[in-house]
Backbone of each chain as ProteinMPNN parsed JSONL, in Angstrom:
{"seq_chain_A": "XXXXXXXXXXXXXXXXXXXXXXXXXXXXXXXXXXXXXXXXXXXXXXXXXXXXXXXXXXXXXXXXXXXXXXXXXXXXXXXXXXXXXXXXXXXXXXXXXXXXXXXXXXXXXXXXXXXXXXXXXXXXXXXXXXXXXXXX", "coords_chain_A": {"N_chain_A": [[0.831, -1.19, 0.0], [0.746, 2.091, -1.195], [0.412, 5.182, -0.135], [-1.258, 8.611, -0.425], [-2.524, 11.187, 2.256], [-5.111, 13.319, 3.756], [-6.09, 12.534, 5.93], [-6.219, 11.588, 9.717], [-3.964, 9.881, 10.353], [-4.051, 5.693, 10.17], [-2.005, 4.084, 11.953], [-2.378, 1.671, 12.616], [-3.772, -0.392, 10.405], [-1.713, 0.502, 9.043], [0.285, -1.307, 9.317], [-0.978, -3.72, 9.235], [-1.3, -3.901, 6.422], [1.379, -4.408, 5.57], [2.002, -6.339, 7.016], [2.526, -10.277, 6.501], [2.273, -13.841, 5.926], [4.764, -15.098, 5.528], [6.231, -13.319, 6.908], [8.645, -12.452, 8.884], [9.18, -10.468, 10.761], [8.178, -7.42, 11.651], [9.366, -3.859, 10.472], [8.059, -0.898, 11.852], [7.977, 2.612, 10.919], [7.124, 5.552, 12.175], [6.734, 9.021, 11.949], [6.628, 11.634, 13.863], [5.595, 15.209, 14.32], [7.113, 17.828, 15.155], [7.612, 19.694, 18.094], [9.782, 22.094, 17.991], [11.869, 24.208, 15.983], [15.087, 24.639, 15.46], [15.36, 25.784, 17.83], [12.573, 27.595, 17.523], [9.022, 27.9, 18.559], [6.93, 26.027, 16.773], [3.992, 26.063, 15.453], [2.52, 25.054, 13.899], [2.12, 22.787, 11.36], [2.607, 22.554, 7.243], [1.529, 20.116, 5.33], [2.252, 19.746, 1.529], [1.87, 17.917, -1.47], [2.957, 16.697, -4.712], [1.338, 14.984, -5.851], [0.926, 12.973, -7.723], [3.563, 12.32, -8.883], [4.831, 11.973, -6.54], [3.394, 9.355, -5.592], [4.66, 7.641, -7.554], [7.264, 7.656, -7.418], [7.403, 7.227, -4.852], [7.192, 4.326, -5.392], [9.146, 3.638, -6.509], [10.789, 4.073, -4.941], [10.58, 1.31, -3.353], [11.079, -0.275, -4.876], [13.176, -0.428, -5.772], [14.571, -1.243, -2.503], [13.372, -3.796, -2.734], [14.641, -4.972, -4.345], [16.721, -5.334, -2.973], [16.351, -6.162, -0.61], [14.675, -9.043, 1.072], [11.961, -8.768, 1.028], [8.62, -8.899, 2.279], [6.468, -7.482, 2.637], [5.111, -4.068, 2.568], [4.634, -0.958, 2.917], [3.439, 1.958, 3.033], [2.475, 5.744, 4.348], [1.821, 8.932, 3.755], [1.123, 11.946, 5.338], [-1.374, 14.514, 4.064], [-1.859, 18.329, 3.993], [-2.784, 20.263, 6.737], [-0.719, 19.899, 10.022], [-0.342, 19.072, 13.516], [1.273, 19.711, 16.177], [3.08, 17.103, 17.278], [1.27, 15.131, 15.537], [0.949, 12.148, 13.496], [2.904, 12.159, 10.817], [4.257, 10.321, 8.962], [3.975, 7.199, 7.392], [6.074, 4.308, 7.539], [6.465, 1.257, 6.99], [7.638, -2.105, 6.665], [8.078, -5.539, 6.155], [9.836, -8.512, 6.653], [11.404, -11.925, 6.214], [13.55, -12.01, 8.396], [14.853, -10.316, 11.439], [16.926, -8.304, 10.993], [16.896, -7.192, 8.365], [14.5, -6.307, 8.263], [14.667, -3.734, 9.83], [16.432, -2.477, 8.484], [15.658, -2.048, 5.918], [13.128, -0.511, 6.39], [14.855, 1.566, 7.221], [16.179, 2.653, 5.178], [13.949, 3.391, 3.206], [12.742, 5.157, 4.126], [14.545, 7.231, 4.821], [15.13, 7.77, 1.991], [12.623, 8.221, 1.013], [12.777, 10.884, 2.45], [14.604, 12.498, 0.501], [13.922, 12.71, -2.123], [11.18, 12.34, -2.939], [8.358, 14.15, -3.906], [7.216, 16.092, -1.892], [6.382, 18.546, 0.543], [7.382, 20.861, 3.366], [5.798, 23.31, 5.1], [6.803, 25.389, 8.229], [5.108, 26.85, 10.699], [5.389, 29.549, 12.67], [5.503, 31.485, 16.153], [5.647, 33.817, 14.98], [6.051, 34.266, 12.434], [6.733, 32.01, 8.938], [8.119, 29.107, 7.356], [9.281, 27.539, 4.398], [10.255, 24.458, 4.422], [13.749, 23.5, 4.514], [14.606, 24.892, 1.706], [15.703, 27.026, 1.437], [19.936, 27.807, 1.628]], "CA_chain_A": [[0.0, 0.0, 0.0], [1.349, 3.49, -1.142], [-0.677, 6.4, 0.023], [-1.046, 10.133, 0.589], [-4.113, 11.22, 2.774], [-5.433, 14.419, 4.248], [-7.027, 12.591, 7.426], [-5.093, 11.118, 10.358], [-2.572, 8.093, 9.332], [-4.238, 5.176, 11.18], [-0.872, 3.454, 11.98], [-2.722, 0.376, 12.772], [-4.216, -0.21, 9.721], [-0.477, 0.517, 7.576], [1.227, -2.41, 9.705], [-1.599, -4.69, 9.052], [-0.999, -4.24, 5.367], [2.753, -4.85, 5.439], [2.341, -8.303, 7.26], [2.71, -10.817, 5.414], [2.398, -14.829, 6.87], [5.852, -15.151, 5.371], [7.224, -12.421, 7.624], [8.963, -13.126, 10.558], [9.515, -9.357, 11.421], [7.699, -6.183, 10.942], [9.824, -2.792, 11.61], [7.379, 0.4, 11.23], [9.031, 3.85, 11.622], [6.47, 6.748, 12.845], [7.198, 10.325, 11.878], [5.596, 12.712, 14.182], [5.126, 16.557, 13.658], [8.292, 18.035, 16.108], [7.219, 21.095, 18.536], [10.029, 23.003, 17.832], [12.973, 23.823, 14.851], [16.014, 25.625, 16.231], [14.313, 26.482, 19.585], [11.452, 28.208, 17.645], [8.242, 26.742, 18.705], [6.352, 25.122, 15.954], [2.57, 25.894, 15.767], [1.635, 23.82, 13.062], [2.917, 22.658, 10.378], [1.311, 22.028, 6.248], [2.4, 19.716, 4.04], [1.887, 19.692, 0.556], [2.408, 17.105, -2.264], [2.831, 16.579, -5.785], [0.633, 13.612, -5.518], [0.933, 11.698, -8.785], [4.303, 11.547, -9.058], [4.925, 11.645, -5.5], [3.131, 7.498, -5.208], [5.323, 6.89, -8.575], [8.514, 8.28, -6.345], [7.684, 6.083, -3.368], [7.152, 3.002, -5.708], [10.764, 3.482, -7.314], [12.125, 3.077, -3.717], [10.03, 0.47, -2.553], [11.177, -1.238, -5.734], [14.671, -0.516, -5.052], [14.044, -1.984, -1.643], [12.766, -5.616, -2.941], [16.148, -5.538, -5.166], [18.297, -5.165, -2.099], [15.759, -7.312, 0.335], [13.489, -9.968, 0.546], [10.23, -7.864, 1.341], [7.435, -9.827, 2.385], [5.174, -6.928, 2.707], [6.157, -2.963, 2.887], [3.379, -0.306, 3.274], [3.761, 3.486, 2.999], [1.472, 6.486, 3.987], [1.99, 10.109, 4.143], [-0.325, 12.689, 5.161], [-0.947, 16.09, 3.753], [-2.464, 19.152, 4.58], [-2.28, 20.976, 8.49], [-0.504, 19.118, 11.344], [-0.124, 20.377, 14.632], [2.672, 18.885, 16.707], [2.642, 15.827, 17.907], [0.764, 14.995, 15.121], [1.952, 11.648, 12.751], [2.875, 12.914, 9.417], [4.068, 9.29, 8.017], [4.172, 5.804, 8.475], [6.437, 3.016, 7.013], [5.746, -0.664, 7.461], [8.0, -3.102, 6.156], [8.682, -6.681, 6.284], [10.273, -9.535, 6.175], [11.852, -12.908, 7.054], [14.298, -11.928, 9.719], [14.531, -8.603, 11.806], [17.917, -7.744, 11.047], [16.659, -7.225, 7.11], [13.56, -5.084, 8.559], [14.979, -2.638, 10.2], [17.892, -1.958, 7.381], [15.087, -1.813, 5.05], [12.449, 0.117, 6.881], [15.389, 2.857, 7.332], [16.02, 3.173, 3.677], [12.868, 3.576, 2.389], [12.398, 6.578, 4.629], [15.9, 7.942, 4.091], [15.403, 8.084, 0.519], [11.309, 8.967, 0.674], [13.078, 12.387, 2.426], [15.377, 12.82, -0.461], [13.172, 12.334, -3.612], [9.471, 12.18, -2.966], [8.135, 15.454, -4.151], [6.874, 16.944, -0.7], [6.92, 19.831, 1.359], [6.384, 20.969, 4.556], [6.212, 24.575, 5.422], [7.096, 25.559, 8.927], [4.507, 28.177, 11.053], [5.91, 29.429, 13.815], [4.815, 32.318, 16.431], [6.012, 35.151, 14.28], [6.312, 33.965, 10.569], [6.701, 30.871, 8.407], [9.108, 29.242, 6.304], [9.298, 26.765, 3.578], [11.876, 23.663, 5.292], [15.164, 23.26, 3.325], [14.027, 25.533, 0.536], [17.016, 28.139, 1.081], [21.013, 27.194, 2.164]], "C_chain_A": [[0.874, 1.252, 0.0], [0.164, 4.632, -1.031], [-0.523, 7.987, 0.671], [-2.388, 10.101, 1.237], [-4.5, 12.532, 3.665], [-5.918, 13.999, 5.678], [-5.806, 11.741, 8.474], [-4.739, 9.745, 9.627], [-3.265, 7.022, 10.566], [-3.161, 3.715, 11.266], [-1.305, 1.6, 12.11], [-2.974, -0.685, 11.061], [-2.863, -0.297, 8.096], [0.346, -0.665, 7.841], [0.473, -3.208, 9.117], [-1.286, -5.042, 7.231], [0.831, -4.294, 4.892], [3.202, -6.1, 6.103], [2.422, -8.962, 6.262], [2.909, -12.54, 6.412], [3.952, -15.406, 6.798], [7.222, -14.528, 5.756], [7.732, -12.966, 8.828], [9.395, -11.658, 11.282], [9.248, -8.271, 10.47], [8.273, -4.779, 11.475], [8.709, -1.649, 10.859], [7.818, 2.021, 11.859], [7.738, 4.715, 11.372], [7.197, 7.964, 12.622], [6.209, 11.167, 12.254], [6.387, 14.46, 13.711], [5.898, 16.961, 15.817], [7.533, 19.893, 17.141], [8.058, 22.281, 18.347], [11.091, 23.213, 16.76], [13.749, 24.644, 15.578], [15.79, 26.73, 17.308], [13.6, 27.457, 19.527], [10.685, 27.073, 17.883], [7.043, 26.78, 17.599], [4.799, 25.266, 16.329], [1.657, 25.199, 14.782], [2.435, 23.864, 11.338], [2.054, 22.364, 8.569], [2.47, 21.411, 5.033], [1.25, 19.526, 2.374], [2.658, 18.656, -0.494], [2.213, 17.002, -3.636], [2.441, 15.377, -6.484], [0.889, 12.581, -6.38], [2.365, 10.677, -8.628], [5.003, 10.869, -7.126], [5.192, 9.596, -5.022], [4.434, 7.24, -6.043], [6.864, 7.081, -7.907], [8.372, 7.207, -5.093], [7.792, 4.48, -3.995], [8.543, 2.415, -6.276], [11.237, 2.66, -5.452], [11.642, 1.994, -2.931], [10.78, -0.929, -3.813], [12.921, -1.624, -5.649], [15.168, -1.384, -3.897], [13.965, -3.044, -2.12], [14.128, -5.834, -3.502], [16.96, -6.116, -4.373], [17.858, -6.303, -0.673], [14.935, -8.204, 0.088], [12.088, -9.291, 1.443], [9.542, -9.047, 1.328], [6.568, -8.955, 2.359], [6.035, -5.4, 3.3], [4.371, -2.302, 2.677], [3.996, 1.392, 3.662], [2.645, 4.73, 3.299], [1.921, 7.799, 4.83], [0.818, 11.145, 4.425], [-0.002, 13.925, 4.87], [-2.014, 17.242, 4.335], [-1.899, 20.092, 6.362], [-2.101, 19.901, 9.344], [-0.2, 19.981, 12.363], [1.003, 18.994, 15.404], [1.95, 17.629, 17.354], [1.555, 14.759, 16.836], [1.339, 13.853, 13.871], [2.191, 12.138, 11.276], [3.577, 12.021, 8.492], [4.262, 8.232, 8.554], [5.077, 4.819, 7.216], [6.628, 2.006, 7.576], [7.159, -1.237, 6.393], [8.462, -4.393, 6.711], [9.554, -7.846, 6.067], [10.772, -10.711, 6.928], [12.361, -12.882, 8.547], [14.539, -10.464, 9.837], [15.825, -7.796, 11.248], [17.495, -7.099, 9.457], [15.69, -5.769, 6.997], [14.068, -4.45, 9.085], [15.692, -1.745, 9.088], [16.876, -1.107, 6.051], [14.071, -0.874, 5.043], [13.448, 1.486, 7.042], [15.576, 3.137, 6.015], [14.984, 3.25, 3.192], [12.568, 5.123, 3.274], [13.257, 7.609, 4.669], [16.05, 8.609, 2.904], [13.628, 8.691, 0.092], [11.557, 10.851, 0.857], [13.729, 12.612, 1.457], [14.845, 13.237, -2.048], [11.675, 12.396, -3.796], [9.466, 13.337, -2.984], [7.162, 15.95, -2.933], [7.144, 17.708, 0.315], [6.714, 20.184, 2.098], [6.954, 22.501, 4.36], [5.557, 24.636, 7.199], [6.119, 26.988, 9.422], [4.829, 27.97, 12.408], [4.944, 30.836, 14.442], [4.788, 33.631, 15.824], [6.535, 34.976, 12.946], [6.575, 32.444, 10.25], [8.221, 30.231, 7.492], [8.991, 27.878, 5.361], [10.685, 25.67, 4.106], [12.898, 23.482, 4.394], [14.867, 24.116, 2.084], [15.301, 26.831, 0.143], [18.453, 27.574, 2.275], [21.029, 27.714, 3.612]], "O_chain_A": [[1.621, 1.514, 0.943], [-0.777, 4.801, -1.806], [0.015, 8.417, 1.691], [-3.256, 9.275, 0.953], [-3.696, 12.527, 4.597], [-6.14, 14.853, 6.536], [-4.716, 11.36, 8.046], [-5.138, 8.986, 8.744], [-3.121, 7.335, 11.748], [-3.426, 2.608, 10.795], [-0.643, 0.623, 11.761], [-2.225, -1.628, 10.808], [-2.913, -0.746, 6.951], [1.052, -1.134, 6.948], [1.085, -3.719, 8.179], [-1.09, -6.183, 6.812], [1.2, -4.177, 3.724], [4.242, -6.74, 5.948], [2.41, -8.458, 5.139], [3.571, -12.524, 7.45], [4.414, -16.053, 7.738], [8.399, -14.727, 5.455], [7.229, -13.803, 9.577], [9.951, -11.737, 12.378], [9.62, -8.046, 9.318], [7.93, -4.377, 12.587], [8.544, -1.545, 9.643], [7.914, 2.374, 13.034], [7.252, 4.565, 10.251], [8.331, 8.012, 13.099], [5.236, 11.51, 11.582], [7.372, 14.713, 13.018], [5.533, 16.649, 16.951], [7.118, 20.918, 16.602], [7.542, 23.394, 18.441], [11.418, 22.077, 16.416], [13.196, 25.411, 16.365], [15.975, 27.934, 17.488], [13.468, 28.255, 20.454], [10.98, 25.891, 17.713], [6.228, 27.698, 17.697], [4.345, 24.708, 17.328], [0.467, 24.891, 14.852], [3.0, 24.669, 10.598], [0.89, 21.967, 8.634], [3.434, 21.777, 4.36], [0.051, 19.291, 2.225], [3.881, 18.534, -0.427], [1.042, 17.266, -3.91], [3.012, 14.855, -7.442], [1.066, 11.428, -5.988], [2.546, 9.473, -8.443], [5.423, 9.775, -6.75], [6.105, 8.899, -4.579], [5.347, 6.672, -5.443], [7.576, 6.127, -8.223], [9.276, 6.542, -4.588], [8.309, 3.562, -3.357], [8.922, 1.255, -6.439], [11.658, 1.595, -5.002], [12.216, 1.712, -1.878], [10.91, -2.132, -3.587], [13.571, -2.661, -5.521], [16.063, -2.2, -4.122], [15.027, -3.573, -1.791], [14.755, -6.836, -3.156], [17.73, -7.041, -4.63], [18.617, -6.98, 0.02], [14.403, -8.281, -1.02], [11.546, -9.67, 2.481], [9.747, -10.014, 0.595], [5.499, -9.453, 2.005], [7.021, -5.344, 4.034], [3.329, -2.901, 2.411], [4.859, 1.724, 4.475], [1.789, 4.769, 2.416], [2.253, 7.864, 6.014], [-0.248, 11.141, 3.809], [1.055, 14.501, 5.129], [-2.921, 16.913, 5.098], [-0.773, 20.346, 6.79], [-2.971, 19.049, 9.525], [0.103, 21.172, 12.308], [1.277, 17.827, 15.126], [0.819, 17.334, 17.739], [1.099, 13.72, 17.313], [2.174, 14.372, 13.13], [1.17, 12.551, 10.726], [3.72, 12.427, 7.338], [4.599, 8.029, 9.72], [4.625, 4.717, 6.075], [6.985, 1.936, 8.752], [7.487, -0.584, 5.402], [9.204, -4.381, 7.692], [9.964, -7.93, 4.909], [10.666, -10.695, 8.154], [11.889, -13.437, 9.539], [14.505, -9.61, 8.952], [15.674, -6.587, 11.072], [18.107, -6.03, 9.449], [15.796, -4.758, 6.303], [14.204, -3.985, 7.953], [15.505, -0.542, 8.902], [17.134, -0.064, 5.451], [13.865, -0.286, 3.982], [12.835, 2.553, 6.992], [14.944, 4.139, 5.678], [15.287, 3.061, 2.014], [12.125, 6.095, 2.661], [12.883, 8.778, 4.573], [16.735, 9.601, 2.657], [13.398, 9.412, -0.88], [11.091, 11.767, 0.18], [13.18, 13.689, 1.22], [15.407, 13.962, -2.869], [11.149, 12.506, -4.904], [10.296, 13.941, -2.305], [6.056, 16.23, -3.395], [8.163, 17.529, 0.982], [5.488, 20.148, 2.197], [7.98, 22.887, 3.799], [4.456, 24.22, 7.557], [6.229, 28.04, 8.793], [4.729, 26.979, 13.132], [4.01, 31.315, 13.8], [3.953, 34.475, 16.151], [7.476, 35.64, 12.509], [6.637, 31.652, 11.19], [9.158, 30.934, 7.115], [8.38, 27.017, 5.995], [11.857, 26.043, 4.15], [12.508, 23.262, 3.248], [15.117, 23.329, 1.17], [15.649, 27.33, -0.928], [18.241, 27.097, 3.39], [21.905, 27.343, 4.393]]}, "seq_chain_B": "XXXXXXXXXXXXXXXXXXXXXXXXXXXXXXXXXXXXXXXXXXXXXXXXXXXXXXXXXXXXXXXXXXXXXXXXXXXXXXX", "coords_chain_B": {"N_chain_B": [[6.467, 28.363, -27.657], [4.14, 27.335, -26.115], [3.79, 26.646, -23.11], [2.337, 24.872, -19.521], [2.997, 25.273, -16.611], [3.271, 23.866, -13.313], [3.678, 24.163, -10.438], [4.863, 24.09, -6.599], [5.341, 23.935, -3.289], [7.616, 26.154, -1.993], [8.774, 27.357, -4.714], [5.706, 27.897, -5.726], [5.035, 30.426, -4.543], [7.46, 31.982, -5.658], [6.773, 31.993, -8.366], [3.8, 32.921, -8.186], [1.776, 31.17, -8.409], [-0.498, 28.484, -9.001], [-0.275, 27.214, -11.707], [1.298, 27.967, -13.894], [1.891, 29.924, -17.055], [4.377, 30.222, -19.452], [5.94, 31.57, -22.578], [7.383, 29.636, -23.991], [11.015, 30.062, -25.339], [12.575, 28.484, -26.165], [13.823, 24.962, -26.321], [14.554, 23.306, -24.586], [14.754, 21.117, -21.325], [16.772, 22.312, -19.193], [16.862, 25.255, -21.28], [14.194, 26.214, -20.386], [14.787, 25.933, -17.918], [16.855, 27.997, -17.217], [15.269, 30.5, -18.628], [13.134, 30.636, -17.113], [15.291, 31.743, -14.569], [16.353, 33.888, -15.28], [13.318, 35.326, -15.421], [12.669, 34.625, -13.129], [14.411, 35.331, -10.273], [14.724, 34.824, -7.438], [14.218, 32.322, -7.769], [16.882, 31.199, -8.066], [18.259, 31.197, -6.005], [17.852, 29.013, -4.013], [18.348, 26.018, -2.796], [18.414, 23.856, -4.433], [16.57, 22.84, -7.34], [14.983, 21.284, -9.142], [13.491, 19.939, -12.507], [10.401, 18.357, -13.437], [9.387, 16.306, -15.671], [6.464, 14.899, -16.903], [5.951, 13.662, -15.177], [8.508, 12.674, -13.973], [11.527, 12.884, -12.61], [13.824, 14.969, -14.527], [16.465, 16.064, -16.666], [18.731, 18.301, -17.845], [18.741, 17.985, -20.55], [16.869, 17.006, -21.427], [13.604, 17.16, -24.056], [11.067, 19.361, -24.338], [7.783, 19.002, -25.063], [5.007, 20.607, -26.039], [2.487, 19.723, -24.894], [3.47, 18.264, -22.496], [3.574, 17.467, -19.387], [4.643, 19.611, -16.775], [6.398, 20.678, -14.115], [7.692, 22.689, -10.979], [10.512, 21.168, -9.262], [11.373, 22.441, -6.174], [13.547, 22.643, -3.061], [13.011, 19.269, -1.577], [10.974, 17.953, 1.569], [9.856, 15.619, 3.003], [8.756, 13.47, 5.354]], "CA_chain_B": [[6.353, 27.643, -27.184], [3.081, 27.89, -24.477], [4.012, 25.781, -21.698], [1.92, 25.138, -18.267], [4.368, 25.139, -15.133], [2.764, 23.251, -11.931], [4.374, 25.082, -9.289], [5.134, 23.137, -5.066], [6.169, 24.651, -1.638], [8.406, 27.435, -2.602], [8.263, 27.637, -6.23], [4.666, 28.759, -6.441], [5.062, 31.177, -3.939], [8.369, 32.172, -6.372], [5.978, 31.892, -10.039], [2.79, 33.479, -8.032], [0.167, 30.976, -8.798], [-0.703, 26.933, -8.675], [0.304, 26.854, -13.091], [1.814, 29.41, -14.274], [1.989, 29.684, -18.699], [5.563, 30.266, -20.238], [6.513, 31.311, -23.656], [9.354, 29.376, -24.162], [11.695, 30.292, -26.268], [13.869, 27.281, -26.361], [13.051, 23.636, -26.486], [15.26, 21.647, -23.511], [14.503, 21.713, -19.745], [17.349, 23.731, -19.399], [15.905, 26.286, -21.645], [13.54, 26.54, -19.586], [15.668, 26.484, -16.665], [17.98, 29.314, -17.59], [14.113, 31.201, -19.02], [12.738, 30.757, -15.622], [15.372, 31.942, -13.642], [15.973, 35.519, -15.521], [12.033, 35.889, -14.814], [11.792, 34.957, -11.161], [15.975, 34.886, -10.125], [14.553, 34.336, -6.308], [14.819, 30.369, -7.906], [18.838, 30.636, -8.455], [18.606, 31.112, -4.236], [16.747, 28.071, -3.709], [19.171, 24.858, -2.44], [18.122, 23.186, -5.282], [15.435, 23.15, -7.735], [14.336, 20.165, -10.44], [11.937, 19.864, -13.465], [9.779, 17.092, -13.746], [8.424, 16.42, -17.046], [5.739, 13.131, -16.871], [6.414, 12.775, -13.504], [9.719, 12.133, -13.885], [12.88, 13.508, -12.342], [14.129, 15.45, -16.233], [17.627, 16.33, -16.917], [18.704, 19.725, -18.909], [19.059, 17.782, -22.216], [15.465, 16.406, -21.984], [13.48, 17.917, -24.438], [9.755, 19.569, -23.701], [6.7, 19.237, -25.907], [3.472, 21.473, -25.532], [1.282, 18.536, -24.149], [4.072, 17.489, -21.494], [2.839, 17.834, -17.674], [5.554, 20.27, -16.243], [6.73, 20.991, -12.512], [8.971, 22.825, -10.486], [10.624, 20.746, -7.715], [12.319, 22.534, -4.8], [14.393, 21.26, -2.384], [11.397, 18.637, -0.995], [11.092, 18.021, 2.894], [8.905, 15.15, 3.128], [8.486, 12.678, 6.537]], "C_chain_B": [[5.393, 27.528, -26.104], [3.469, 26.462, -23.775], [3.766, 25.889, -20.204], [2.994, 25.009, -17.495], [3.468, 24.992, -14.028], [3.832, 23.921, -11.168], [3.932, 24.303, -7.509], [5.567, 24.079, -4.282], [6.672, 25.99, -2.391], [8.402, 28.393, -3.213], [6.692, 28.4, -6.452], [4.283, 29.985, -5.622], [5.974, 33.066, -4.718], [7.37, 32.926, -7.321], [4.953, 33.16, -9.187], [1.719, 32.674, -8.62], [0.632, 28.939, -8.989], [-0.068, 26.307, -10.618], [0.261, 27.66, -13.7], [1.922, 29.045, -16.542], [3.596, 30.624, -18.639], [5.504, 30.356, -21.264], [7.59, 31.094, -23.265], [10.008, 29.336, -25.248], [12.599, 29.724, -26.562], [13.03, 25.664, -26.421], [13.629, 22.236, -24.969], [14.356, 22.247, -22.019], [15.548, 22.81, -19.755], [17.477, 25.008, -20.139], [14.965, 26.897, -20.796], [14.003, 26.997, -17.948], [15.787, 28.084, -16.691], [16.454, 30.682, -17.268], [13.885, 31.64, -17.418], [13.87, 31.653, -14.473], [15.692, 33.113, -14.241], [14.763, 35.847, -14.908], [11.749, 35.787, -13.804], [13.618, 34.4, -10.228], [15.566, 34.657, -8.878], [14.254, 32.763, -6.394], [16.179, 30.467, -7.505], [18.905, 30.822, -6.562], [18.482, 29.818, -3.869], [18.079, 27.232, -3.767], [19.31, 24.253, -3.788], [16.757, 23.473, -6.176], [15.794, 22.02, -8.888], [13.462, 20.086, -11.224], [11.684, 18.756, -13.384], [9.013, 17.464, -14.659], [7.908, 15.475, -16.756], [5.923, 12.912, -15.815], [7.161, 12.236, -13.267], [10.957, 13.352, -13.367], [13.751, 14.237, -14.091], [15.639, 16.006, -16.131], [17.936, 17.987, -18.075], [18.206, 19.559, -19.845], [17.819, 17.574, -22.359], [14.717, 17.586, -22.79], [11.814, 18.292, -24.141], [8.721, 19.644, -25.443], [5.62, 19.779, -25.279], [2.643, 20.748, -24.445], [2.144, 18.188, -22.819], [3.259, 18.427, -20.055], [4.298, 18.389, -17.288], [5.577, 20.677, -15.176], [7.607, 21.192, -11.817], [9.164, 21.908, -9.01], [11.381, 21.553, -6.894], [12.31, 21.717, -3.939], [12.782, 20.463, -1.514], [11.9, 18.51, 0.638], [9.849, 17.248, 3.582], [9.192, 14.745, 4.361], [8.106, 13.23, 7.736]], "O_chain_B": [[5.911, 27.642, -24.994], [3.273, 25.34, -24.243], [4.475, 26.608, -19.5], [4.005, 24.519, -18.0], [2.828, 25.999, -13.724], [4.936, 24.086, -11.688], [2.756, 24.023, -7.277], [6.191, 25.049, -4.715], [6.061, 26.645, -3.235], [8.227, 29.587, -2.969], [6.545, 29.337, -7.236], [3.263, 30.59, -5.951], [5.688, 34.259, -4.615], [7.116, 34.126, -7.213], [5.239, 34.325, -9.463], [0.817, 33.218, -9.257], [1.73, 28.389, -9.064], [0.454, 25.202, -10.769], [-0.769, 28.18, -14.13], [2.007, 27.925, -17.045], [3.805, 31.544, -17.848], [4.985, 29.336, -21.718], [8.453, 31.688, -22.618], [9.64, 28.598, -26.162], [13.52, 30.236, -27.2], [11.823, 25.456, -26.547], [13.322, 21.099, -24.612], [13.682, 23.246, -21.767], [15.354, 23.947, -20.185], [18.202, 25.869, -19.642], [15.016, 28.101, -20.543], [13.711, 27.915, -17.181], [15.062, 29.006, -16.316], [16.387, 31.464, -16.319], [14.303, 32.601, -16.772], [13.316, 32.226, -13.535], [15.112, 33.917, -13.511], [14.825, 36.578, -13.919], [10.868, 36.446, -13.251], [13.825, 33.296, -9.723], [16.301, 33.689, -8.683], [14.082, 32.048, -5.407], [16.582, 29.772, -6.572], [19.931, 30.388, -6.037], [19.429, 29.536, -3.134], [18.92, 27.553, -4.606], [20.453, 24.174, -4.238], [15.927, 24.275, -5.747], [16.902, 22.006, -9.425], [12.346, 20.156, -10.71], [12.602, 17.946, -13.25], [8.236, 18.416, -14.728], [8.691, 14.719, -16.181], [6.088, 11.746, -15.457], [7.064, 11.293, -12.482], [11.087, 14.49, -13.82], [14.333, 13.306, -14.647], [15.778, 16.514, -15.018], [17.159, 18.438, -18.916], [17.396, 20.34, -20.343], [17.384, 17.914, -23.459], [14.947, 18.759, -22.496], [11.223, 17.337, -23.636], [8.987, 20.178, -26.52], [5.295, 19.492, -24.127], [2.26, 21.198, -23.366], [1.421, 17.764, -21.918], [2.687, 19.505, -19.896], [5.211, 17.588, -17.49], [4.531, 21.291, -14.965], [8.475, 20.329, -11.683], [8.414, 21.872, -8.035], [12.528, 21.119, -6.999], [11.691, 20.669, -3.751], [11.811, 21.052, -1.039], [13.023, 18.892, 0.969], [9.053, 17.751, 4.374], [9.985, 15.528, 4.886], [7.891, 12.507, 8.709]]}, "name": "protein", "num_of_chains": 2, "seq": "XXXXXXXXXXXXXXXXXXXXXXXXXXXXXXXXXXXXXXXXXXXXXXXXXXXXXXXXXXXXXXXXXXXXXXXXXXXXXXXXXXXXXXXXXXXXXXXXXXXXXXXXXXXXXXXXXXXXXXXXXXXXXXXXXXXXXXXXXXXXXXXXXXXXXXXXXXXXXXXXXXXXXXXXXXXXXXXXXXXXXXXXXXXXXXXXXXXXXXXXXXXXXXXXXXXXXXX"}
């Protein structure tokens, strides 16, 4: 399952589709919505996505992924729109045989979803905003 | 050359609007590059910046046709 979604991420729900009866270990990495960036405090945050290619961007590295592991079951979902802290803003699921495989694999896929997946968060703080990584 | 421009985070803040029209007066991405950043040089600041033609990551040399789906990427900041 690759997905963006405007409503909460129901984390339950992204593991279940990255089991697999052939798994013997599921790692799922949680990305919440941080209260503060360089000890401003963070009043909410909005992401935005370039949806199409975005999925076609997460499916490269999921595909990448199967090359390098034996996936039994992987599962992706980002959300867009307003978060407020504390709030999850993605989930990856993946599986497989043995744990040492899931974890390795569950960190690259989210390593490389920040790198390449066309999405953006912009940063609102108590006294202005900013677009994240957008200037050096 | 009329060419739409999808505009993300930054960029359409940059352009001023969700798809912006271009005469372009060249035919590569980097044509367009170069085009683009005379008309809005608060890109050449930007960490980075990428075209996607088709929903693909595009290279200078690639070349653009009228019909292609066009989009600026800045630097992204997904998870």
């Amino acid at each position: 399952m690759i997905a963006l979604t405007h409503k909460p991420i129901e984390v339950q729900k992204v593991i279940q589709a990255a089991t697999a009866d052939a798994a013997g270990a599921v790692t799922t990495f949680i990305g919440t919505v941080r209260n503060q960036t360089a000890g401003k405090n963070v009043v909410r945050l909005e992401y935005e996505a370039y949806e199409p290619m975005a999925v076609s961007e997460i499916q490269k590295i999921i595909a990448q992924a199967r090359e390098r592991w034996a996936l039994t079951g992987w599962a992706v979902e980002h959300r867009t729109g307003v978060l407020l802290p504390g709030e999850i803003a993605v989930v990856v699921s993946v599986s497989t045989p043995h744990r040492k495989d899931s974890f390795t694999a569950c960190q690259y896929v989210i390593d490389q979803l920040k790198e390449t997946v066309p999405i953006w968060k912009r940063e609102f703080f108590d006294d202005g905003d900013q677009w994240v990584s957008a200037h050096p | 050359m009329n060419v739409k421009i999808k505009t993300f985070g930054i960029s359409r803040d940059i352009l001023g609007g969700r798809e912006v029209a271009i005469d372009l007066s060249g035919t590569s991405v980097g044509d367009l590059r170069k085009q683009l950043n005379s008309q809005f040089p608060e890109l050449i600041k930007l960490n980075s910046l990428f075209i996607a033609v088709n929903l693909e990551y595009a290279s200078d040399e690639v070349l653009i046709q009228e019909k292609d789906e066009i989009a600026l990427i800045p630097p992204v900041s997904g998870g």
